[in-house]
C-alpha positions in Angstrom: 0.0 0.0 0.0 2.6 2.4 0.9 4.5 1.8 -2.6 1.3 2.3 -4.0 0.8 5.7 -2.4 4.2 6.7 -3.2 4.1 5.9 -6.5 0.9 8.0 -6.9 2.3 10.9 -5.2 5.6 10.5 -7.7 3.0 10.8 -10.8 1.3 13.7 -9.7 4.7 15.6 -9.0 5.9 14.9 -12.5 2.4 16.0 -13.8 2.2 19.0 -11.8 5.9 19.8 -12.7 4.7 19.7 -16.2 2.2 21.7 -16.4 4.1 24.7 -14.5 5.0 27.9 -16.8 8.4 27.2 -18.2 10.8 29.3 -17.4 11.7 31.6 -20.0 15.3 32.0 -21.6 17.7 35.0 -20.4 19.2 37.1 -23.3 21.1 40.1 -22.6 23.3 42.5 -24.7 26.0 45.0 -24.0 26.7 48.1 -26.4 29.9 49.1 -26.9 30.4 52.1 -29.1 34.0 53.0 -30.8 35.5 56.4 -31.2 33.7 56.8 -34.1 30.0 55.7 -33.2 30.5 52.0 -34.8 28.4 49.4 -32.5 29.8 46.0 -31.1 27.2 43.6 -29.0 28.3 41.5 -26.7 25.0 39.8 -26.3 24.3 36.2 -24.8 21.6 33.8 -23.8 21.2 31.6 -20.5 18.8 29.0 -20.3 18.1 26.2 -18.0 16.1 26.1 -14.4 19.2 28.3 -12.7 20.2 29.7 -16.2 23.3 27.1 -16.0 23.0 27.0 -19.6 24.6 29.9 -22.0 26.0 30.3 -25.0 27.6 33.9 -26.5 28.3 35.8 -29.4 29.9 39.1 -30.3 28.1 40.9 -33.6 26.8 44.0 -35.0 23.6 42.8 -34.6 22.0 43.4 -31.3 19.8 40.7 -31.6 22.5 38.1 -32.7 21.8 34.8 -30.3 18.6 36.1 -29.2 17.2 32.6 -29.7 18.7 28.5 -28.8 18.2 27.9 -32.3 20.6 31.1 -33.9 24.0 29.1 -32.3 26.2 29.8 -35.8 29.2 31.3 -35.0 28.4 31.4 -31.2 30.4 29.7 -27.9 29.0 27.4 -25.8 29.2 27.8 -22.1 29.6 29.7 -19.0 32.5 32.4 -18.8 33.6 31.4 -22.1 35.8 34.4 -21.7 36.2 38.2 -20.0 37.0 41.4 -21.6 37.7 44.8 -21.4 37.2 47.5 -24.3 38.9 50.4 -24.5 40.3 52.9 -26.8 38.3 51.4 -29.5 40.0 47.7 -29.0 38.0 44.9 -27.5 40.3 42.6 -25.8 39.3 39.1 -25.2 40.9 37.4 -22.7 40.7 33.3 -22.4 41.8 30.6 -20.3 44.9 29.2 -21.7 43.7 29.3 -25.0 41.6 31.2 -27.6 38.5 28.8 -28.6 36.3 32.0 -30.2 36.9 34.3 -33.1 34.5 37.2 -34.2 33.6 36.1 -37.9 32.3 39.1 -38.6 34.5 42.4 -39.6 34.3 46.1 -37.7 35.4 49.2 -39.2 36.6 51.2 -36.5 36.9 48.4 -33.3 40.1 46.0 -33.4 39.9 43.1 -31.9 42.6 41.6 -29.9 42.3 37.3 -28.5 44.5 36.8 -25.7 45.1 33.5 -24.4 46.3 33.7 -20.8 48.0 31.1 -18.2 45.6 29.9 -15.6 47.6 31.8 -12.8 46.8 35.4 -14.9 43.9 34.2 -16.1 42.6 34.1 -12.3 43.5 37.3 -11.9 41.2 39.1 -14.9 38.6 36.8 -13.7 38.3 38.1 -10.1 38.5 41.7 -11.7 35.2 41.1 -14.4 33.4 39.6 -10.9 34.0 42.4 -9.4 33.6 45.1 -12.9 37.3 46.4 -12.1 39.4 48.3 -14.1 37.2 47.8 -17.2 37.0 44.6 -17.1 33.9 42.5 -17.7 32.3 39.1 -17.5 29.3 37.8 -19.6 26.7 38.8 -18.4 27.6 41.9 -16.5 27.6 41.0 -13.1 
């Protein structure tokens, strides 16, 4: 009897689970603007009941990984890198080696990948935490 209650109480978790509201994807986007008023987004989308989920792309379109299913030229996972822009460069800074490159071209914005040891790359990490010295994680924390 117990099994069988138990086993009833299991089904109507699972149905009542399923019939919750879903929770909704995360997208967000940072602007950065050159010197000369040319627009790179850093935009990326987290998905997943604690948003564990994320993937990231950097474009001239703001809306560029908006969805799951626009994943070309996009990277998979969380903290897939930090960076900092400044004087109309975008540095890119990566854990011991660079696994992302901007497909598209800017006019005005250059574009720097650096790969960094694990020891340095510690050290940008705990200043995009904490949005020091320009530098930034994704998302803006």
């Amino acid at each position: 009897m117990a099994n069988k209650d138990s086993l009833v109480i299991i089904m109507l978790a699972i149905f009542a689970a399923g019939c919750l509201p879903s929770r909704k994807d995360t997208f967000n986007t940072v602007e950065l603007t050159s010197s000369k008023g040319e627009k790179i987004y850093i935009n990326s989308l987290n998905w997943g009941v604690t948003d564990d989920y994320q993937m990231t792309a950097i474009s001239k379109d703001k809306k560029k990984a908006r969805h799951r299913s626009d994943s070309i030229n996009v990277i998979k996972g969380l903290d897939p890198f930090f960076y900092r822009f400044r004087n109309d460069t975008l540095n890119l800074y990566f854990d011991d080696q660079i696994n992302y490159r901007i497909k598209e071209k800017f006019k005005t914005a250059h574009i720097r990948y650096i790969a960094l040891s694990r020891q340095a790359y510690t050290v940008v990490q705990h200043k995009a935490y904490q949005n020091l010295d320009g530098y930034c994680a994704i998302p803006t924390r």
